[in-house]
C-alpha positions in Angstrom: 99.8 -196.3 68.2 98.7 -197.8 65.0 96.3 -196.3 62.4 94.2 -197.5 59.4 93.6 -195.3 56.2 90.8 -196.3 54.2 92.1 -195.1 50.6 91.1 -197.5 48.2 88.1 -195.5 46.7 88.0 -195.1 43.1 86.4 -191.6 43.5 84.1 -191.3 40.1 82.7 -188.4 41.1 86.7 -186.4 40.4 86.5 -188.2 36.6 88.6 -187.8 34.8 91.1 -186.8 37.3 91.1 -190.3 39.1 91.2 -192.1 35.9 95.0 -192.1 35.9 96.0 -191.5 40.0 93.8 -192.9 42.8 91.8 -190.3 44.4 93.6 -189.9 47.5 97.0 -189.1 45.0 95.5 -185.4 44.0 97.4 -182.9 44.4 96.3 -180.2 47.0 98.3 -176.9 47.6 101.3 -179.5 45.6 100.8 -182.2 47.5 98.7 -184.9 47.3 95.9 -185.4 49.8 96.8 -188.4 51.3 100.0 -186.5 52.4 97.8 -184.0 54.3 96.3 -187.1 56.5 99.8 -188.7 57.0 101.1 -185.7 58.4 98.0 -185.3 60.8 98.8 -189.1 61.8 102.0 -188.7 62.6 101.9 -185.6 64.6 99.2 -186.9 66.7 102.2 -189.8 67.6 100.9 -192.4 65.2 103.8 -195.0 64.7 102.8 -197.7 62.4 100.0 -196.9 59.1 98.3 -199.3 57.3 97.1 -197.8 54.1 94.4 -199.7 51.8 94.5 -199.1 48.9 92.6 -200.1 45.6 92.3 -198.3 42.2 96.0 -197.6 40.9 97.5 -198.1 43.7 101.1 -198.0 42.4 100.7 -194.2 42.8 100.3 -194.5 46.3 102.9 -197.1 47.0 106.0 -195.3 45.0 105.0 -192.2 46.9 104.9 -192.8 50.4 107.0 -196.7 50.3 108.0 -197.4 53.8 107.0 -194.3 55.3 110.6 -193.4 56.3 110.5 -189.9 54.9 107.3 -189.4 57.2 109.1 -191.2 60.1 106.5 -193.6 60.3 106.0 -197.3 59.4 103.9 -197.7 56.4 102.4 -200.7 55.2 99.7 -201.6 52.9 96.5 -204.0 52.7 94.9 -204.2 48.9 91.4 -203.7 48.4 90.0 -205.0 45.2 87.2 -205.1 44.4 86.5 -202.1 46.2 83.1 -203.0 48.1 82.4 -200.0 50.9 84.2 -198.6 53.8 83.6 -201.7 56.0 85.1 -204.2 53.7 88.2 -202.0 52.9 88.2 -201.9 56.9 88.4 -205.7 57.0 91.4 -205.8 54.6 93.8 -204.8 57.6 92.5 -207.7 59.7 95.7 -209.8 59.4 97.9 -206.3 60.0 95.9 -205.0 63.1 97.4 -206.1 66.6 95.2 -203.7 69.3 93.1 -201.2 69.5 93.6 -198.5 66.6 92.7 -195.5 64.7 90.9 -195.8 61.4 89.9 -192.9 59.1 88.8 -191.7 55.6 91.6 -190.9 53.4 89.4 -187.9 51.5 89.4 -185.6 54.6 91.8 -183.7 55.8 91.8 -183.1 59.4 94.1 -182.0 62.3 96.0 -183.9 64.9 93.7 -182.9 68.1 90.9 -184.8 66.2 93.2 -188.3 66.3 94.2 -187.5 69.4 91.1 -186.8 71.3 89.1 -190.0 69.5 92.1 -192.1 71.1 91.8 -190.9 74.4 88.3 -191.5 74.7 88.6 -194.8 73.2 91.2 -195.9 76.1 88.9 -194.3 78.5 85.9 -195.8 78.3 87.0 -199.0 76.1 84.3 -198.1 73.9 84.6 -197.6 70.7 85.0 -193.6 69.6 83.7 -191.8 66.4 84.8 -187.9 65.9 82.1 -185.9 65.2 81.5 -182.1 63.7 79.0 -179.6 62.7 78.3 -178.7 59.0 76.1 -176.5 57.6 74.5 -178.9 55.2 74.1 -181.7 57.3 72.1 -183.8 54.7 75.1 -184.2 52.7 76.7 -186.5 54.8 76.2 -189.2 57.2 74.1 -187.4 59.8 74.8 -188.3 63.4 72.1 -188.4 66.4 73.6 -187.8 69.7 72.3 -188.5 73.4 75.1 -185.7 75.7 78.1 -188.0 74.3 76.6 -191.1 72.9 75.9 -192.6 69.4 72.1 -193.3 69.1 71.6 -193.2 65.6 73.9 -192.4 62.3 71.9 -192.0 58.7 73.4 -191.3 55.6 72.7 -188.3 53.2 68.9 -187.8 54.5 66.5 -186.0 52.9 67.5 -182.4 54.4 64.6 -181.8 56.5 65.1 -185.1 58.1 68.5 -185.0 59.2 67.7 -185.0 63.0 70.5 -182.6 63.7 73.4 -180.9 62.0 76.5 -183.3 63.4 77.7 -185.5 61.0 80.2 -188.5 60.9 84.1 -186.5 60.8 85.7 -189.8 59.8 88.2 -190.2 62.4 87.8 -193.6 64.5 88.9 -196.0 67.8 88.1 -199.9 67.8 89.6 -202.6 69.3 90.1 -205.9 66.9 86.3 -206.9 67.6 85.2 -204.5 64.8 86.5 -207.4 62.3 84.3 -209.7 63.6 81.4 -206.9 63.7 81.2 -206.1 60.3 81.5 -210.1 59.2 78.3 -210.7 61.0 76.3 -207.2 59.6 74.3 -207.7 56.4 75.3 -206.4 53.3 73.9 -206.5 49.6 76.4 -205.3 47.1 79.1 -202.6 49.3 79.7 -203.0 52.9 79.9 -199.7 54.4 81.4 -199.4 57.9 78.3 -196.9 58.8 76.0 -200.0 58.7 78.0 -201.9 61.1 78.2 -199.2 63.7 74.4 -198.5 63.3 73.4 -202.4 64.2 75.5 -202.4 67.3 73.9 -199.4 68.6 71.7 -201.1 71.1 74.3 -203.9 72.1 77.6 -201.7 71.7 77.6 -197.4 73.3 79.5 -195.8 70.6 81.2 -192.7 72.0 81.0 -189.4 70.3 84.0 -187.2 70.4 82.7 -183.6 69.2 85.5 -181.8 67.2 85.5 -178.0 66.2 88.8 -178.1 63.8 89.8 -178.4 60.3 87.3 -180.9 58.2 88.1 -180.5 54.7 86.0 -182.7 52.7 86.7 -183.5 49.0 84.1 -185.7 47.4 83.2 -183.4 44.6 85.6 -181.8 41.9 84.8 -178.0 43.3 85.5 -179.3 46.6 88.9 -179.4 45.4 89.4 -175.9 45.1 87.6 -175.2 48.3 90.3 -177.2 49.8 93.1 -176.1 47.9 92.1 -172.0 48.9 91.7 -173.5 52.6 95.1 -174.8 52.8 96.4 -171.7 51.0 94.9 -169.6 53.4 96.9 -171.7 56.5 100.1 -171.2 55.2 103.0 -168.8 55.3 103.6 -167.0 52.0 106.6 -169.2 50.3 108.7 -168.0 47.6 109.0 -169.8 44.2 112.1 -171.9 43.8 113.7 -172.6 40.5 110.8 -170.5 38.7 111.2 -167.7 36.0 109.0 -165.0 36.6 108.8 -161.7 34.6 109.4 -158.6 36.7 105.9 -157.6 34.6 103.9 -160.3 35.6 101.6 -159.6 38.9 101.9 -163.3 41.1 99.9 -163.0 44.5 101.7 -163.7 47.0 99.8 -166.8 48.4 100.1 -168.7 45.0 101.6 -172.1 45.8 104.6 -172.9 43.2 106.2 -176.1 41.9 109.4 -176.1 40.4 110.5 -174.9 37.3 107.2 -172.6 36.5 107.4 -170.0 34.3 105.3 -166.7 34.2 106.1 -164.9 31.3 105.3 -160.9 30.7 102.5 -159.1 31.7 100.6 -162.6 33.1 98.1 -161.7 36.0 98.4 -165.0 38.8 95.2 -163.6 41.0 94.5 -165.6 45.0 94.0 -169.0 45.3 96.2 -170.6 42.5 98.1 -173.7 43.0 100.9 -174.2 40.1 102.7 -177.7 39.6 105.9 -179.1 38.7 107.0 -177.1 35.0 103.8 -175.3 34.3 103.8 -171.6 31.8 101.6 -169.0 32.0 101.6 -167.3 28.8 102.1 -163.1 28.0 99.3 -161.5 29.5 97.4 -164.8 30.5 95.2 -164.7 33.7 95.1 -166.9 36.3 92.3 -167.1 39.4 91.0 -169.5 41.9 92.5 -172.6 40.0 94.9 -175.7 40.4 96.9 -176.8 37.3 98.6 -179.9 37.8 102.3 -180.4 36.3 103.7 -179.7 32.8 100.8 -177.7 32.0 101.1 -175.0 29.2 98.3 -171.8 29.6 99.3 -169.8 26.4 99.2 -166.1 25.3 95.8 -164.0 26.6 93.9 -166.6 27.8 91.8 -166.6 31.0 91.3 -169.4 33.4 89.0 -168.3 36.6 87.5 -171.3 38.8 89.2 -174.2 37.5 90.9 -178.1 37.8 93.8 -178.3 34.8 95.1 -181.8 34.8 98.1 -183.1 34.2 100.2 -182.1 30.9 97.2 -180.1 29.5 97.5 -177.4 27.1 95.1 -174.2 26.5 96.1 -172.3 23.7 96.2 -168.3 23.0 92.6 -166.7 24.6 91.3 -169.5 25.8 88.5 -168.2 28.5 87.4 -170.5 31.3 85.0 -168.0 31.9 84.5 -169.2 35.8 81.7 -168.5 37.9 78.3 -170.9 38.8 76.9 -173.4 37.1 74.5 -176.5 38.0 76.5 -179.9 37.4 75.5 -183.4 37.0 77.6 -185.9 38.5 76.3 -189.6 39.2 72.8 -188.5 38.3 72.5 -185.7 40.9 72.1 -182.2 40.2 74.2 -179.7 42.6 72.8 -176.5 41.6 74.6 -173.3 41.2 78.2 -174.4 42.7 81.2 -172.0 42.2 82.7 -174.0 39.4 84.4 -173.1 35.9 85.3 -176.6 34.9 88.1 -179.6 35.1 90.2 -180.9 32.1 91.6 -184.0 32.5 95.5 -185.1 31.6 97.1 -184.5 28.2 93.8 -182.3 26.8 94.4 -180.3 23.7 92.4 -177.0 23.7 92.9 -174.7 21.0 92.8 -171.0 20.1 90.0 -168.6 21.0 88.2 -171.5 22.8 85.4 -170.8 25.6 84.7 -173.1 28.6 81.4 -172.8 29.7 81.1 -173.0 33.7 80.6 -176.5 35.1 82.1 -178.2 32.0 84.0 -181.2 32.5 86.7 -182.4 29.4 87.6 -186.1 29.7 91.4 -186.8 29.2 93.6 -187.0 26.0 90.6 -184.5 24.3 91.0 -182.3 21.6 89.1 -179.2 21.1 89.2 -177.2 18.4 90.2 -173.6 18.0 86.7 -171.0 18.6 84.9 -173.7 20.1 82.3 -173.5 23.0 82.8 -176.3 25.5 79.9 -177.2 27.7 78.4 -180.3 29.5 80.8 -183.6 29.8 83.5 -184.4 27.4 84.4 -187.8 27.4 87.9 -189.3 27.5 89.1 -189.0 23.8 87.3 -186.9 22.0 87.7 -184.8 19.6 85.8 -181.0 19.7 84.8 -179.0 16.6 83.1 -175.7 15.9 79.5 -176.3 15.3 
């Protein structure tokens, strides 16, 4: 079996994570998300992937090579510009033989998913589409079923228009005529695979394979902890390896470690925390509902509730991410009171006494000075003073 991963995305809407590591190279629960969907793949018996890939790509590539640690044969198809879903599709053309899976490479899902879209597909010799309920349909590509059958796929409607609360999973079956489909479907500007499979509606049944399981979504930076408490949740408590942690500090038993963390005295490391590679907790520093990337440095006293630390960042003595809701602007669209105390990109400088506001997003390499309030978007580079 052969499968196509469609993980070439830039993501804008994680700035300024995916500034300096494609999208699909996040780290979830320590390990990045495309690592998540590999192992799905291959425990549903996929043999050969072809991963597209696009914006900083290099990540992907040194990480995952020839897929021999995954036991699976990895190859890759490039993607630039990146121009929609459909188009990345069509990169894999010359690497496709038969019939295959394709999927996103921002969702993680579980094998039965992959497994069941195949065996429908070699069924029926139609193509299959896995499909799943949500609560907020609207949000995604909204699918309209007849008993098993695609009649009609829209994406994001207005909410009370979605015509009924399935929506597109992401997991796929085609034979090689999709190529040819989505040369002939009309396309201004990206070319998304969605298009293609609503045109041949009335010429081509598309089967629907409905799907109860695991569909974590990240498209959104809060989606990331979401995700990241999910995954938590699924596994078995693990103990740290190579970490020095103070017989004071108080370390939940479902935090996710790296290697060489240190927790120093009286430090407070609360449920849903993911640490990486070489990150400190100071004395007496708190730690809730947050993933800090590697080499970070949380100093003496400070609280961090709700939050995305990138990589290499530094928040110095009583720092307060004070955590909680917040609306947030990303790509001119207001999501309105989301769980979210912030994201700090790579190698940001926060000082002493500092106070992130909910929702506030600081671009990479920032400085922010000491008893400063931090709201709204920081861009890459700049430097924060009081008043």
């Amino acid at each position: 079996m052969q499968a196509v991963i469609l993980a070439a995305g830039k993501g804008k809407r994680l700035w300024p994570l995916t500034e300096n590591r494609p999208k699909p190279m996040i780290p979830i629960a320590n390990r990045p998300l495309l690592e998540h969907i590999v192992d799905a793949l291959v425990e549903a018996g996929i043999s050969e992937i072809v991963l597209v890939v696009g914006s900083n790509r290099e990540r992907v590539q040194r990480h995952f090579e020839n897929g021999d640690a995954w036991s699976v044969d990895i190859t890759y198809a490039i993607q630039d510009p990146q121009l929609g879903t459909g188009h990345a599709l069509l990169q894999a053309e010359a690497q496709v033989g038969e019939s295959f899976i394709a999927l996103n490479g921002d969702r993680i899902i579980d094998a039965s998913i992959i497994e069941d879209v195949w065996e429908r597909h070699q069924k029926t010799g139609d193509p299959a589409m896995g499909v799943t309920q949500v609560e907020n349909p609207s949000q995604y590509g909204v699918v309209e079923l007849n008993d098993e059958t695609v009649i009609g796929i829209e994406e994001q409607p207005i909410p009370e228009l979605a015509k009924s609360n399935f929506i597109n999973a992401g997991v796929y079956a085609f034979d090689p005529s999709i190529f040819s489909a989505i040369r002939q479907t009309e396309s201004y500007g990206e070319q998304a695979l969605t298009d293609t499979l609503s045109t041949r509606l009335d010429d081509q049944r598309i089967r629907a394979v409905r799907y109860r399981g695991r569909w974590l979504d990240v498209s959104k930076p809060w989606d990331l902890l979401t995700v990241n408490n999910a995954l938590i949740e699924e596994r078995e408590p693990q103990p740290p390896q190579n970490a020095a942690i103070d017989d004071s500090s108080v370390v939940a038993d479902a935090t996710v470690f790296g290697d060489g963390i240190v927790v120093h005295p009286q430090a407070t490391i609360l449920g849903g925390v993911t640490l990486g590679d070489n990150v400190s907790i100071g004395a007496g520093a708190v730690v809730k509902n947050a993933i800090l990337l590697s080499d970070c440095t949380i100093e003496s006293g400070a609280i961090v509730n709700d939050c995305i630390v990138g990589a290499n960042a530094s928040f110095g003595p009583n720092t307060t991410v004070e955590g909680g809701t917040a609306d947030v602007v990303l790509d001119d669209t207001i999501y309105q009171d989301v769980r979210f105390g912030g994201l700090t990109g790579d190698n940001v400088d926060i000082g002493a006494n500092v106070t992130v506001a909910p929702g506030a997003i600081v671009g990479n390499d920032a400085t922010v000075d000491s008893a400063t309030l931090v709201e709204g978007r920081i861009e890459d580079g700049s430097h924060v003073t009081r008043g």
